[in-house]
C-alpha positions as CSV (number, residue, x, y, z in Angstrom):
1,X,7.8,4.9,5.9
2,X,10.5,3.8,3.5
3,X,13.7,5.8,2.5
4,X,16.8,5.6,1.9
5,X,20.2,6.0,4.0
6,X,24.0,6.9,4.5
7,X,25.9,6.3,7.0
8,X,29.1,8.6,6.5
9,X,32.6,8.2,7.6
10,X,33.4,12.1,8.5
11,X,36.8,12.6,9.4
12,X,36.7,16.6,9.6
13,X,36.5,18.3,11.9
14,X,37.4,15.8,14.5
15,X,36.2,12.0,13.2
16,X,32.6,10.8,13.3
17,X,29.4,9.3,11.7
18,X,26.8,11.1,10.2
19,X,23.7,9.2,10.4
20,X,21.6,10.7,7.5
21,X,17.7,9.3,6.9
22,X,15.7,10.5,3.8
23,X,12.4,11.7,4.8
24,X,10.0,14.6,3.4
25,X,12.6,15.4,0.7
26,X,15.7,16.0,2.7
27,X,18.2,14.0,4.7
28,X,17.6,14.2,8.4
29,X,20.9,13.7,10.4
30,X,22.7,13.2,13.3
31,X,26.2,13.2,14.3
32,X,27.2,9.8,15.8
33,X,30.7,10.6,17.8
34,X,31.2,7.1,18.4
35,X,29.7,5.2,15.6
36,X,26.6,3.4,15.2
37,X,26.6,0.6,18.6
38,X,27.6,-2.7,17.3
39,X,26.0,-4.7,20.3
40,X,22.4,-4.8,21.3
41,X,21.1,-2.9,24.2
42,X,24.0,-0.5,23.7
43,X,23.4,3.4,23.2
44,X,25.5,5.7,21.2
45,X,25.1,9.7,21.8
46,X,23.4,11.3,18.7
47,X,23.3,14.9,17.9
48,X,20.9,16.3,15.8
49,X,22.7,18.2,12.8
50,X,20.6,20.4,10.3
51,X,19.0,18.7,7.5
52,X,21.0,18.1,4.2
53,X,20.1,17.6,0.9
54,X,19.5,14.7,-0.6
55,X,22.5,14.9,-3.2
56,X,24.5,14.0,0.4
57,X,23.1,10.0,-0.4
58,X,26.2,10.0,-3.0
59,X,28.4,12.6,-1.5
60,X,32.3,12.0,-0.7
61,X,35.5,14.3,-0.7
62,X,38.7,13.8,1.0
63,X,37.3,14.4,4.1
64,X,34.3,12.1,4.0
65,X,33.3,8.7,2.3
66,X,30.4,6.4,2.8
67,X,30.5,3.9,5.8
68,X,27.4,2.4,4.2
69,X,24.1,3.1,2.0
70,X,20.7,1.3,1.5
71,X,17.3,2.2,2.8
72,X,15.2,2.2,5.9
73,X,12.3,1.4,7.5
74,X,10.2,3.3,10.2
75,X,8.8,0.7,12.7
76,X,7.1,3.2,15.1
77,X,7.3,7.0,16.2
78,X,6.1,9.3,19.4
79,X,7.5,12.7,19.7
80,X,10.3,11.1,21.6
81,X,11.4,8.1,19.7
82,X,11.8,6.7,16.4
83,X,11.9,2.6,15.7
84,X,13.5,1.9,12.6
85,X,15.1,-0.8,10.7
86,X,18.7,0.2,8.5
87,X,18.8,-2.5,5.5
88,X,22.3,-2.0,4.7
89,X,24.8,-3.2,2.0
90,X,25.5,-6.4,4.3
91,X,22.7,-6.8,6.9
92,X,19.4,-5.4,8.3
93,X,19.5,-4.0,11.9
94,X,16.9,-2.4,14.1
95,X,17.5,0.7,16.0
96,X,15.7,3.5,18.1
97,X,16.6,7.1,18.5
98,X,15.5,8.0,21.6
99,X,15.5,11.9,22.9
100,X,16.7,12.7,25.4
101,X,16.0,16.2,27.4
102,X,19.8,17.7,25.2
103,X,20.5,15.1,22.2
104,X,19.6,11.8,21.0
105,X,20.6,8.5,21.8
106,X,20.8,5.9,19.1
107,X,20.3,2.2,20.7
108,X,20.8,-0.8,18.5
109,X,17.5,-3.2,19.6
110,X,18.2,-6.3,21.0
111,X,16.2,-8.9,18.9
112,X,15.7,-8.3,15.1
């Protein structure tokens, strides 16, 4: 599966990520606290955030603006993970959301 992505910059109401994935006609999303991990083998908490539109792949205001913007790649899914490549404005990088028994945990893969 191919789609495309934004990563937002939210600053309200306290600052975050959104993580948002096009897929079936709508954004899925997640709310990164802490950012997407820069390192590999390190995990990230991910909530799950209702779906949004898919207008929200060009969406800013002053309270949000986009971190980053290209399109991704599905690798593999089970009902409790997702394997996915983000090809981003600068680089590619692999990641897996990973349920767990509350949220999600987004884990940036060690080798590309």
């Amino acid at each position: 599966m191919n789609g495309r992505f934004v990563l937002h910059d939210h600053r309200k109401p306290r600052p975050h990520f959104d993580l948002r994935l096009e897929e079936d006609g709508v954004l899925r999303s997640w709310a990164v606290p802490q950012g997407l991990p820069t390192d590999p083998g390190r995990n990230r908490l991910a909530v799950a955030v209702p779906d949004h539109d898919l207008d929200h792949l060009t969406y800013t205001d002053e309270h949000k603006s986009i971190a980053d913007t290209g399109w991704w790649e599905e690798h593999d899914r089970t009902d409790r993970r997702i394997l996915f490549t983000l090809h981003g404005r600068d680089d590619a990088v692999r990641y897996a959301l990973i349920r767990t028994d509350r949220d999600w945990l987004l884990h940036r893969v060690k080798d590309q």
